[in-house]
Structures are given as structure tokens and as C-alpha cells.
SERO-4910 file (N, C-alpha, C, O; in steps of 0.05 Angstrom, whole numbers):
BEGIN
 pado doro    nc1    nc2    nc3   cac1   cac2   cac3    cc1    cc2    cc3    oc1    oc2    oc3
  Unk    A    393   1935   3948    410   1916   3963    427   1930   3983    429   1926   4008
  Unk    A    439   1946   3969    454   1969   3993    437   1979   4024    442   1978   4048
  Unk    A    420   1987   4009    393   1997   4035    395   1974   4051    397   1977   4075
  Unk    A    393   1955   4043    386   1931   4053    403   1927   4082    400   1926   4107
  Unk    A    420   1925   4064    448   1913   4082    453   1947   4101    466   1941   4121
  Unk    A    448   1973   4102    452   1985   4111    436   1984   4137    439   1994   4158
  Unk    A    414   1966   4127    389   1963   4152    395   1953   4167    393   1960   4190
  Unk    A    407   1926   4155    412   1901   4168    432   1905   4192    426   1898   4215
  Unk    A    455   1916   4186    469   1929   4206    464   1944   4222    477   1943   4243
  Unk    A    443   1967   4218    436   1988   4236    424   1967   4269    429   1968   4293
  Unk    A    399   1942   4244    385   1930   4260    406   1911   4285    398   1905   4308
  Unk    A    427   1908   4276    451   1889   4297    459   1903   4316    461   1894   4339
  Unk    A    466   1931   4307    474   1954   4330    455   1956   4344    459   1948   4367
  Unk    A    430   1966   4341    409   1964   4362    409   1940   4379    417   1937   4402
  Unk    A    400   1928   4365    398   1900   4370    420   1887   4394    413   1877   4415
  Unk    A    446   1890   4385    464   1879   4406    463   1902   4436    472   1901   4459
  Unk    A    450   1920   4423    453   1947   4451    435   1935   4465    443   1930   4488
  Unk    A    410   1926   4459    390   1916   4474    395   1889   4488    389   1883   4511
  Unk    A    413   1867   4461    423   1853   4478    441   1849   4505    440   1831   4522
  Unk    A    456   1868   4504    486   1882   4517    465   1886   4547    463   1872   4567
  Unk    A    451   1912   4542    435   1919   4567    425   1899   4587    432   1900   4611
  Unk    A    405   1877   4575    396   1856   4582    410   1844   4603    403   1841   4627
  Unk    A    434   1836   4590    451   1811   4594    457   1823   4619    457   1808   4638
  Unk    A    466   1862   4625    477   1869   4650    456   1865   4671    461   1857   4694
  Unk    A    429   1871   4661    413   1870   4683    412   1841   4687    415   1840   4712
  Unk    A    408   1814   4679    407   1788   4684    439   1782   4696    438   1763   4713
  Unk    A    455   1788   4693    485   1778   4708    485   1796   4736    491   1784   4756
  Unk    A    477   1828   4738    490   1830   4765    467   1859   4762    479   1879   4767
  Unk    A    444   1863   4756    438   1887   4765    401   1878   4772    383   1894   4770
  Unk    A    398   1851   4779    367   1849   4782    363   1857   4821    342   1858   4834
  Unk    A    391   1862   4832    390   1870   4864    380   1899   4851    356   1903   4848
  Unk    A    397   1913   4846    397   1940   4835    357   1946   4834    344   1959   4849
  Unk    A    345   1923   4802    324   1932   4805    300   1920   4820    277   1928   4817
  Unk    A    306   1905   4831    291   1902   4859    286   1925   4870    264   1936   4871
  Unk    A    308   1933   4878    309   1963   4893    297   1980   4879    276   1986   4889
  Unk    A    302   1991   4858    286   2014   4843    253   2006   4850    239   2020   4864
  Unk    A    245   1982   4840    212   1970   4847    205   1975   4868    181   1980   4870
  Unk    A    224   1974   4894    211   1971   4917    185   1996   4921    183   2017   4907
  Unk    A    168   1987   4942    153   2004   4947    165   2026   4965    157   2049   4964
  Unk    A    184   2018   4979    195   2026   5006    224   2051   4995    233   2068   5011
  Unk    A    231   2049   4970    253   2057   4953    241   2080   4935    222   2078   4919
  Unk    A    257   2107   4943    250   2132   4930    271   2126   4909    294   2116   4909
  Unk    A    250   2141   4889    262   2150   4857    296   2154   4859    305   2157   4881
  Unk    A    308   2154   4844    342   2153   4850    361   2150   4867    385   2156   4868
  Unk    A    339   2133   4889    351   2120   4905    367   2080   4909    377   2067   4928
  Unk    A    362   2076   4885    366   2062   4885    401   2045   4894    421   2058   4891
  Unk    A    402   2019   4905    417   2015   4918    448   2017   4898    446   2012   4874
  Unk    A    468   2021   4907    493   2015   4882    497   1987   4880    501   1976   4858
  Unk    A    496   1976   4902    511   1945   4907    477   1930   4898    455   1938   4906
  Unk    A    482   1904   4878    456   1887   4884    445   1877   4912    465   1875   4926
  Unk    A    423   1870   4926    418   1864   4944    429   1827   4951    432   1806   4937
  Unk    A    434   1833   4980    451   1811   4986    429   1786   5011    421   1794   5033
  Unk    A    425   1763   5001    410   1749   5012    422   1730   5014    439   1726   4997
  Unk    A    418   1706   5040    392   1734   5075    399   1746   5083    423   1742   5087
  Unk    A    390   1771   5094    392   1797   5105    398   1799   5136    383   1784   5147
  Unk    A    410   1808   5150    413   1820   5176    384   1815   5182    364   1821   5168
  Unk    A    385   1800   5205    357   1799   5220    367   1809   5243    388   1805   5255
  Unk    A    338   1828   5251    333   1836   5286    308   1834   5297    287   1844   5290
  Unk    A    314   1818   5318    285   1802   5323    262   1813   5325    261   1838   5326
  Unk    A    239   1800   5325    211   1817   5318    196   1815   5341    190   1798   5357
  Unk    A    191   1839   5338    170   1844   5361    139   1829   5353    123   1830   5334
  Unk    A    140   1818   5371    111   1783   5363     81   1805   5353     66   1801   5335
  Unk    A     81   1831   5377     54   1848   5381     55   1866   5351     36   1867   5335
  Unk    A     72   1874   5349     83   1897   5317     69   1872   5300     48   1878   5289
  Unk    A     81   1840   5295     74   1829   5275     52   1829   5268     44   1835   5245
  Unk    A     37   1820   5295      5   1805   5289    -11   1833   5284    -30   1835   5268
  Unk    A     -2   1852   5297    -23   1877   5281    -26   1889   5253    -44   1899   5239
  Unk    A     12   1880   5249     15   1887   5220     -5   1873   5197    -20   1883   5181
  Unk    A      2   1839   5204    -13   1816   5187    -42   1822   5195    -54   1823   5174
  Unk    A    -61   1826   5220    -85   1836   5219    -95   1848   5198   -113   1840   5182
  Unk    A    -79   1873   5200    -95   1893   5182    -88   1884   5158   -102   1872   5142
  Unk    A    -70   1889   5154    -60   1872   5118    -76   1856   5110    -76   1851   5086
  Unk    A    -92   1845   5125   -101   1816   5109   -128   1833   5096   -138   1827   5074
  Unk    A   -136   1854   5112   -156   1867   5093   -152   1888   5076   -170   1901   5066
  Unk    A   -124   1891   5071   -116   1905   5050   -112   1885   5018   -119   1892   4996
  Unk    A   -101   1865   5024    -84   1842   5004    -80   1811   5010    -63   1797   4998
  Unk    A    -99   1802   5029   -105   1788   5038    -81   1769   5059    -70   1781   5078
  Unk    A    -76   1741   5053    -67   1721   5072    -30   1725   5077    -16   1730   5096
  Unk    A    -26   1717   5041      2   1711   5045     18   1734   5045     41   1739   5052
  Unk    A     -6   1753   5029     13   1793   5037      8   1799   5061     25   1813   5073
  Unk    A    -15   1791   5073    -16   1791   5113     11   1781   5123     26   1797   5134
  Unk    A     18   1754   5119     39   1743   5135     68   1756   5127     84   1764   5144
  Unk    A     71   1757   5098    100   1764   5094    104   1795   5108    124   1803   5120
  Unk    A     75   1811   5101     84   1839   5105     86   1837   5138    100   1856   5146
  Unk    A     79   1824   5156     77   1831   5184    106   1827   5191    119   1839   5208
  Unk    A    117   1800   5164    150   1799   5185    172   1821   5170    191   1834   5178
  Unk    A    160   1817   5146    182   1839   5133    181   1871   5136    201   1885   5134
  Unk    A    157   1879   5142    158   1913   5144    180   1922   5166    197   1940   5166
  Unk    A    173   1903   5183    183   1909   5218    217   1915   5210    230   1933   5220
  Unk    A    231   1894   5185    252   1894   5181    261   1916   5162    282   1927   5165
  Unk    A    245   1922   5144    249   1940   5123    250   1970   5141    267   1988   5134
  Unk    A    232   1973   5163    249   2004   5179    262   1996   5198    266   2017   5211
  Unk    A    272   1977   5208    291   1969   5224    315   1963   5219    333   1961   5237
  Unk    A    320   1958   5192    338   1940   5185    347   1954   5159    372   1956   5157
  Unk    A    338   1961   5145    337   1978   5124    343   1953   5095    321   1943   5088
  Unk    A    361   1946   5082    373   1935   5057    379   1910   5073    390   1909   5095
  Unk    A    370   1885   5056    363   1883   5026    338   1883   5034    325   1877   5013
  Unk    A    317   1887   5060    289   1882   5057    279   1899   5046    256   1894   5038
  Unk    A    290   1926   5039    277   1947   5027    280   1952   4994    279   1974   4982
  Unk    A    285   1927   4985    298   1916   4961    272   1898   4947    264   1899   4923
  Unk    A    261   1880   4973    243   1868   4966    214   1883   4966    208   1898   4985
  Unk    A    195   1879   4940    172   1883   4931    150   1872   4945    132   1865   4929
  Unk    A    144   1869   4971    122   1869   4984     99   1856   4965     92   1832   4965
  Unk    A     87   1881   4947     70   1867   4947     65   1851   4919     42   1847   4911
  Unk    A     85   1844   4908     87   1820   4891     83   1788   4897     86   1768   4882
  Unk    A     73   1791   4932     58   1770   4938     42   1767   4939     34   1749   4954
  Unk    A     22   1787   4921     -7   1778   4939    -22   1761   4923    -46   1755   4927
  Unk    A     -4   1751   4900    -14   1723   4888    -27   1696   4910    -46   1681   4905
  Unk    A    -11   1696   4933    -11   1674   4950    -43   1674   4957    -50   1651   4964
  Unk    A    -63   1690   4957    -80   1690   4963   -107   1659   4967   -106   1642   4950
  Unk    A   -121   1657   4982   -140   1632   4976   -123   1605   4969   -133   1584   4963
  Unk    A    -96   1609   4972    -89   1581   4971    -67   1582   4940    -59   1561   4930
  Unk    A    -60   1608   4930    -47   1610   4906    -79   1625   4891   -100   1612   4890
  Unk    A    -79   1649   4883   -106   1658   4869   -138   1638   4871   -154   1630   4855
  Unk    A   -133   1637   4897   -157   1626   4899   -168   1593   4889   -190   1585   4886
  Unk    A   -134   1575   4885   -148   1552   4874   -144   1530   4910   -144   1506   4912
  Unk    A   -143   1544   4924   -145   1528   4948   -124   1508   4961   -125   1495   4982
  Unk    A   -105   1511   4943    -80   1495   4954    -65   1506   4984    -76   1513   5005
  Unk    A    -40   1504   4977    -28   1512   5004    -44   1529   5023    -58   1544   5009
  Unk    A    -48   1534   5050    -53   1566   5053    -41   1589   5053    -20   1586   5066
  Unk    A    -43   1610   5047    -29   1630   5030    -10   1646   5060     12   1658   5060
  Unk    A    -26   1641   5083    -16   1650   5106     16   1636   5107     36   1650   5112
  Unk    A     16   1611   5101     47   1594   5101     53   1597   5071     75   1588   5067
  Unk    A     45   1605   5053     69   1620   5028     75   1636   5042     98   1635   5050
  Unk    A     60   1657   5049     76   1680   5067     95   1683   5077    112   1700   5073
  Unk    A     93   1653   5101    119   1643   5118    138   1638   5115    159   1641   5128
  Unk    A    126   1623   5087    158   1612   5069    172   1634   5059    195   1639   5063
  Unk    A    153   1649   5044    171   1685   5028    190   1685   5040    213   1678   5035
  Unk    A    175   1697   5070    197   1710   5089    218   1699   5104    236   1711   5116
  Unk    A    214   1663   5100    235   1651   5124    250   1652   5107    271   1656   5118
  Unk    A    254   1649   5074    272   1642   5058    278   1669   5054    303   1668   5054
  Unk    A    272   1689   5052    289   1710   5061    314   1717   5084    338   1721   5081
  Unk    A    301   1717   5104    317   1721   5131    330   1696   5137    348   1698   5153
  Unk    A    324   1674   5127    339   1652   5145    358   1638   5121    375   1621   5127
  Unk    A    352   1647   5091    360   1622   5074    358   1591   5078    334   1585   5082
  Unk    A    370   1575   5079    358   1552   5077    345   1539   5099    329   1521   5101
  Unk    A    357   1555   5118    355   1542   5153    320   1549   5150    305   1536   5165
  Unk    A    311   1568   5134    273   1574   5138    270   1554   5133    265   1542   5154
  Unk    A    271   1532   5108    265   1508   5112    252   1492   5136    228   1488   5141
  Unk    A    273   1487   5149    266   1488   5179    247   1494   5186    229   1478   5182
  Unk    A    244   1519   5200    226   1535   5201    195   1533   5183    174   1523   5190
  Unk    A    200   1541   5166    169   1530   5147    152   1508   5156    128   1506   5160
  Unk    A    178   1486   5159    168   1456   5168    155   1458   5190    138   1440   5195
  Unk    A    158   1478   5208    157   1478   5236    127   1487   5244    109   1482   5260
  Unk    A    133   1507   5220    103   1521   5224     76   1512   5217     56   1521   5227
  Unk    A     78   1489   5193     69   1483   5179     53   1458   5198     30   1452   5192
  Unk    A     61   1448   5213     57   1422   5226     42   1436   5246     19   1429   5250
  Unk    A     51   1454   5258     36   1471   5277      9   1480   5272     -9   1473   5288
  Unk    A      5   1492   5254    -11   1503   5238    -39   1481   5233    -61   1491   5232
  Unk    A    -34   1452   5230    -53   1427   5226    -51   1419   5250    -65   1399   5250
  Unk    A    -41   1424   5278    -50   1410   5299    -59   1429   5318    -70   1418   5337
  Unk    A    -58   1457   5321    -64   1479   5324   -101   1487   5333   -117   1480   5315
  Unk    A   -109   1495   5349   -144   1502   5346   -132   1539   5343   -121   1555   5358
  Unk    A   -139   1539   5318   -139   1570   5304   -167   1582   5297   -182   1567   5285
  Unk    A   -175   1606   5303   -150   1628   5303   -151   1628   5339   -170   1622   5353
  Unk    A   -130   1637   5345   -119   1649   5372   -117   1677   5379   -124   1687   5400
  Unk    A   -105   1691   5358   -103   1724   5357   -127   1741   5371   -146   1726   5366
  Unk    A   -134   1756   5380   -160   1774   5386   -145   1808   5384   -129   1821   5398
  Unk    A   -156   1814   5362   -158   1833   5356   -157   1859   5378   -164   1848   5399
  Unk    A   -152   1884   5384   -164   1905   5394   -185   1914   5383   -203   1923   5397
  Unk    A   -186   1913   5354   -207   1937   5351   -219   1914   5333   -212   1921   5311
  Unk    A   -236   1886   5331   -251   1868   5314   -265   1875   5297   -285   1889   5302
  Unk    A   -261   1868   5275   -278   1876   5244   -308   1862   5240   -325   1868   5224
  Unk    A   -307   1839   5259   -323   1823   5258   -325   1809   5280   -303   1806   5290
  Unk    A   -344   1797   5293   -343   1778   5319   -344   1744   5310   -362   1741   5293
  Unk    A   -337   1730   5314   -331   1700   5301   -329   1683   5330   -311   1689   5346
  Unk    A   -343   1668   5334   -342   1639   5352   -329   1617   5362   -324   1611   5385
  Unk    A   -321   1602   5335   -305   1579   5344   -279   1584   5324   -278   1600   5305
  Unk    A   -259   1567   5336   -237   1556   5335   -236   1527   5315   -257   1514   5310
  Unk    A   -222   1523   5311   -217   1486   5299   -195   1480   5288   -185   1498   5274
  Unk    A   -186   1465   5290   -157   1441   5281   -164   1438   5257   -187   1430   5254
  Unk    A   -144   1445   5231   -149   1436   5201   -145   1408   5207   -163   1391   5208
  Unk    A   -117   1404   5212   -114   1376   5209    -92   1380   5177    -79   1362   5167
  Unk    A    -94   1405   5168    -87   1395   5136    -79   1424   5136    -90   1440   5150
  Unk    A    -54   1431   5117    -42   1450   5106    -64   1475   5085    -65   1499   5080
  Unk    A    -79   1449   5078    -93   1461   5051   -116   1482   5051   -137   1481   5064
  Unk    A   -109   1499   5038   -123   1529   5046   -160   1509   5052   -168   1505   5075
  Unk    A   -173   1503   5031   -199   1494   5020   -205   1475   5049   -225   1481   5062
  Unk    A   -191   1457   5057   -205   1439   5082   -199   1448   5104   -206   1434   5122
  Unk    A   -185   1471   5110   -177   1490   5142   -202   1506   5131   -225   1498   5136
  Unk    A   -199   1526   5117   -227   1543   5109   -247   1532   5124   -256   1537   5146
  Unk    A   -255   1510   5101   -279   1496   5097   -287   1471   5125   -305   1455   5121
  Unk    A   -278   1470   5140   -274   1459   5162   -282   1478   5176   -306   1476   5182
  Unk    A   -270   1496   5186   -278   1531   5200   -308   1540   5195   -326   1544   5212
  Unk    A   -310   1542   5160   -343   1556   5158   -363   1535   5165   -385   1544   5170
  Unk    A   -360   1508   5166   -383   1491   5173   -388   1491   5205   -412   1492   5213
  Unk    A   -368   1489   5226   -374   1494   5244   -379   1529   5257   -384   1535   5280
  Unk    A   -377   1542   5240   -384   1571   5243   -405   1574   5230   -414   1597   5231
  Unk    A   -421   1554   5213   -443   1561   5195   -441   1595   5184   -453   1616   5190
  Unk    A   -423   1591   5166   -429   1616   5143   -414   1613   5128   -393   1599   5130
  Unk    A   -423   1631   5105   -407   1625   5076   -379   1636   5075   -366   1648   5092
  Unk    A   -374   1631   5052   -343   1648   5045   -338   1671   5045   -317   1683   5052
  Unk    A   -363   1679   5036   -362   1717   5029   -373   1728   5056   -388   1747   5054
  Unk    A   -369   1724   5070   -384   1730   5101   -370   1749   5118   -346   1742   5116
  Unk    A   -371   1769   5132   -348   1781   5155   -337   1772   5167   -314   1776   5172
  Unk    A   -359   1746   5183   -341   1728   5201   -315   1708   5184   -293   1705   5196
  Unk    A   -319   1697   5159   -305   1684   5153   -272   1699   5141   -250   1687   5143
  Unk    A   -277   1724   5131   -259   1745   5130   -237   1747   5156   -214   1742   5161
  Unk    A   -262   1756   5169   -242   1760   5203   -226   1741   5212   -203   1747   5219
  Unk    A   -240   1709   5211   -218   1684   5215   -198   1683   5202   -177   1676   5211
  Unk    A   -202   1693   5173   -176   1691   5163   -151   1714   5178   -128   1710   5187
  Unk    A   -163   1732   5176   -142   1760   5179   -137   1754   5212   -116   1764   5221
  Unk    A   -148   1744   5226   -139   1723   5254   -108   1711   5256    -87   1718   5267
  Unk    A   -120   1683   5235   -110   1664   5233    -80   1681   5213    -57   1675   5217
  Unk    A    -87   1696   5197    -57   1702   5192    -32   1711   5211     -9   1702   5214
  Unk    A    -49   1734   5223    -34   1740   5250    -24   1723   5265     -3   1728   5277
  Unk    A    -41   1693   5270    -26   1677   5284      7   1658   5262     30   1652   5268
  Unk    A     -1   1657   5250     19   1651   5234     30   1669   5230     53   1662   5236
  Unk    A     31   1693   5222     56   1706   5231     73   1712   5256     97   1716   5253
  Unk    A     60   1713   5281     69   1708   5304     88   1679   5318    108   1675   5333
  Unk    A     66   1662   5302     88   1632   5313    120   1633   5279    143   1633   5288
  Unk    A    119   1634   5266    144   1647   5246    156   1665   5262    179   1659   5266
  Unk    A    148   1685   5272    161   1711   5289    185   1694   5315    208   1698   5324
  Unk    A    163   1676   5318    184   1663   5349    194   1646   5346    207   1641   5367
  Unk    A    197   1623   5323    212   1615   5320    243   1625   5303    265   1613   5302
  Unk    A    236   1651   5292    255   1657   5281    276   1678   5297    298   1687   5289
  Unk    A    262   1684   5324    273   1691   5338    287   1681   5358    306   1691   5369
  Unk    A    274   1654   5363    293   1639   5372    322   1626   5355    344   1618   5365
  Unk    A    312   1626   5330    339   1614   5306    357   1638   5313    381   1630   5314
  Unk    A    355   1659   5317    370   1685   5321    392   1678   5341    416   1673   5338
  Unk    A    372   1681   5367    383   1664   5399    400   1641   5391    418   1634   5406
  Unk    A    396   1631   5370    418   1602   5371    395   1569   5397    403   1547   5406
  Unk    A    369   1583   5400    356   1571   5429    338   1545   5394    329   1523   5401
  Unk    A    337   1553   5363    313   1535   5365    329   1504   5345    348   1499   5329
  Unk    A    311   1494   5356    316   1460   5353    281   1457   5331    258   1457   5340
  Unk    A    288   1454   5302    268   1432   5290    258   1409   5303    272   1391   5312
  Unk    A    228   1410   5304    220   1399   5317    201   1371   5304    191   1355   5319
  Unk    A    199   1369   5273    173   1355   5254    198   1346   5228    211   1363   5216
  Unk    A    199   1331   5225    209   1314   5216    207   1310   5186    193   1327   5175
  Unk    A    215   1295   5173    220   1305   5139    181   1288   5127    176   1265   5132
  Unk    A    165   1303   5114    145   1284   5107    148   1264   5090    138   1241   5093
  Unk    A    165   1273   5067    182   1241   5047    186   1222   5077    174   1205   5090
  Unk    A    204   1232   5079    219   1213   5093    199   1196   5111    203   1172   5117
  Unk    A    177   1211   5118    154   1188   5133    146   1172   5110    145   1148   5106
  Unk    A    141   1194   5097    111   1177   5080    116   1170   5051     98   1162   5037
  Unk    A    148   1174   5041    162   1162   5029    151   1174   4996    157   1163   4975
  Unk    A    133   1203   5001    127   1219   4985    116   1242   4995    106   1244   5018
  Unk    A    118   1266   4975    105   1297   4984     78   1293   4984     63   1285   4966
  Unk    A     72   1300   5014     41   1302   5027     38   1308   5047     56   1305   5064
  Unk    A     12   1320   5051      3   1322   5081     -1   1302   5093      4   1280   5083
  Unk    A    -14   1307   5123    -10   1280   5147    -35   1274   5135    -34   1253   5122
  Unk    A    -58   1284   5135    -85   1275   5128    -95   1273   5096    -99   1292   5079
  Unk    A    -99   1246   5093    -96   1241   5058   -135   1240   5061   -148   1251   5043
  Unk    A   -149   1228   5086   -172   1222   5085   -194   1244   5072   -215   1237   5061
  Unk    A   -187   1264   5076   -207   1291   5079   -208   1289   5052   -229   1299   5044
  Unk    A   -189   1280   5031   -191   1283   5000   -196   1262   4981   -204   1265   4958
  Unk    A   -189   1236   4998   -181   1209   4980   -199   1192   5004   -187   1171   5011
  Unk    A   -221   1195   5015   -227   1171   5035   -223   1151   5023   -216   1136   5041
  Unk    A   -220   1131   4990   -219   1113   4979   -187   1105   4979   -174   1088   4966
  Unk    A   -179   1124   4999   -148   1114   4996   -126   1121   4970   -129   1118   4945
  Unk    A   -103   1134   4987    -88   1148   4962    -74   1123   4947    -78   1101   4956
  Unk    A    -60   1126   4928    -60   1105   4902    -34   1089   4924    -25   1100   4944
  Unk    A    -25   1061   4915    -10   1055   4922     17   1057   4907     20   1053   4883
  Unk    A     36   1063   4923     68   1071   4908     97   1052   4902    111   1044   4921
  Unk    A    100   1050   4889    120   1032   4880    146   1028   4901    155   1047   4914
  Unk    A    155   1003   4903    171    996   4925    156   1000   4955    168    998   4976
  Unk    A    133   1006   4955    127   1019   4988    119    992   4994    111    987   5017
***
């Protein structure tokens, strides 16, 4: 019984040390290990102060972006294309808190979120980074891009040095990774796994990182004005403008509408 109880206590002292530790890193030291994680952050360099968000922005050079998000997209694909084109530029320009943030802990965004086709991962990207640099005002911004992005004939970007040669252009019409894609490869006739269809994407990220680039450079300027309007507030629920491409039978009807 003695043993017992000698354990039992040993186990509380540990135990609360582990708790104790915890609790510091969840109240004020997850800036701290941000920083240690970073890719960009040498061994015992880590920051003293937690990182402070949003960060000092200095505006982006539009040409630095879209080459950055180019090539990225064939490293880690869409939404590590977009975020890395706006954030690197800031992480040696700017130094803390972007060099705080983990890069590539986005490259989940991929295909729409791992490939199940939702959002496109090019505008998670957008979002990462506007809600970084802008805090809430990316909101904004996101909205901005996002609307753009469905009325848009993409990709626009041309490469210097092309991985692949690709044809046409086209208007999603729709946010959603699966009907911009899949809209693109039918009038490009080729599959998913294709060079050409690769290349559109790592295009089309560049362009989305470039239109994020200028509008957030204009938010800088104090020059930008939201331009797309709340979608509740139209449509009196969360959705895209085009319900047809998914529901031709018509989306359900909503209470009070």
C-alpha cells in the first residue's frame, strides 16, 4: 500500500510537470513554436516574443509572385502554389511573423481539400494568406477574388520557360475545384493525369496569386474598394452563383424564402 501511494504521487509530479508545460505552450508559447517549425527558422533561433498577427505587409511584386506560384504548383501543388507565391516574397522581405508561419502545412488544400474537389485549393491559398496579412479586411479580399476567379477566362499567366503547351482558356462559372477542372479538360480534351492539365493548373494558380497580389496591394495604398457583395445576403444562404452545374433539378427550397 505504501508503494502504492509512493507511485501515486511520483505519478502527480510528473504528471502535473507535463501538465504545467502544456498549459505554457497553449496560453502564450504556440508563436514561439510556430517559429521553431518554420521551414525558414534555424535551430535556436527561435523567436522570444510569440508571433504577432497580421504582419507588416510590403507590397508584392505581381512578376516574383506568379513565378513563385508557377513553379510551386509542381512542387506541392495549388493552394502551396498560391500561399507560397505571396508569403515567401514576405518571409525575406519582411522577416517575422511570416517566418513564423509553416509554409508547407498547406499543402492539404490540394484538388479542392485532398483531392475531394471542393473549394479550389488555388483560393484556400488566397484565403491562408489574405487572413494572414490583412486579418479580417482579407475577407474582403477573398470575396473579391473568388468572384473573379468564376467570371474570369483562365489561365492567363504564360510561363517563360512552359512545362507543357495547353490551348484554351474557359470561365468556371463556379468556385469548385471539380467543375473549373472539369470544364477546362473537356474543352481541352484530356484527362486529369495529363501535362497539359497539370500546366493549367500551375497557370491558373499564378493567376490567382497575382490578382490577391493586387488587390492587396492596393488595400496597402488605402486605393481598394470591395467590389462583390455578401452571397447570404443575395441568396439568403452559403453558395455559389451557379447551383445548375450540380442540382439541374433545382436546389431544395428554403424556409421563409
Amino acid at each position: 500500500m505504501e508503494e502504492d501511494r509512493k507511485m501515486s504521487r511520483r505519478e502527480f509530479v510528473y504528471g502535473s510537470a507535463g501538465f504545467a508545460a502544456g498549459a505554457a505552450i497553449a496560453s502564450g508559447g504556440l508563436g514561439m513554436l510556430s517559429g521553431c517549425i518554420s521551414s525558414e527558422t534555424k535551430a535556436g533561433e527561435c523567436p522570444s516574443e510569440p508571433a504577432s498577427w497580421p504582419g507588416e505587409y510590403k507590397k508584392l511584386d505581381t512578376a516574383r509572385v506568379a513565378e513563385i506560384a508557377y513553379e510551386n504548383w509542381y512542387k506541392k501543388f495549388c493552394c502551396y502554389a498560391v500561399a507560397s507565391g505571396l508569403l515567401i516574397p514576405l518571409q525575406e522581405d519582411v522577416g517575422e511573423p511570416y517566418t513564423s508561419f509553416p509554409i508547407d502545412s498547406v499543402k492539404w488544400g490540394h484538388g479542392g481539400a485532398v483531392g475531394w474537389g471542393t473549394l479550389c485549393g488555388s483560393l484556400n491559398g488566397a484565403g491562408i494568406a489574405t487572413g494572414l496579412i490583412a486579418g479580417e479586411e482579407g475577407e474582403a479580399i477573398l470575396n473579391d477574388v473568388i468572384y473573379w476567379y468564376t467570371t474570369t477566362e483562365l489561365p492567363i499567366y504564360m510561363p517563360e520557360n512552359p512545362k507543357a503547351e495547353i490551348q484554351n482558356v474557359n470561365k468556371s462559372n463556379s468556385p469548385l475545384c471539380h467543375i473549373s477542372v472539369g470544364k477546362w479538360m473537356k474543352k481541352e480534351d484530356v484527362a486529369f493525369a495529363s501535362p497539359e492539365r497539370k500546366e493549367r493548373c500551375a497557370r491558373l494558380s499564378a493567376d490567382v496569386a497575382v490578382k490577391t497580389a493586387e488587390l492587396l496591394n492596393a488595400w496597402a495604398d488605402g486605393t481598394y474598394k470591395p467590389y462583390h457583395g455578401s452571397q447570404v445576403g443575395t441568396y439568403d444562404i452559403t453558395t455559389q452563383n451557379n447551383c445548375g452545374d450540380c442540382h439541374p433539378s433545382g436546389s431544395p427550397a428554403l424556409p421563409g424564402v
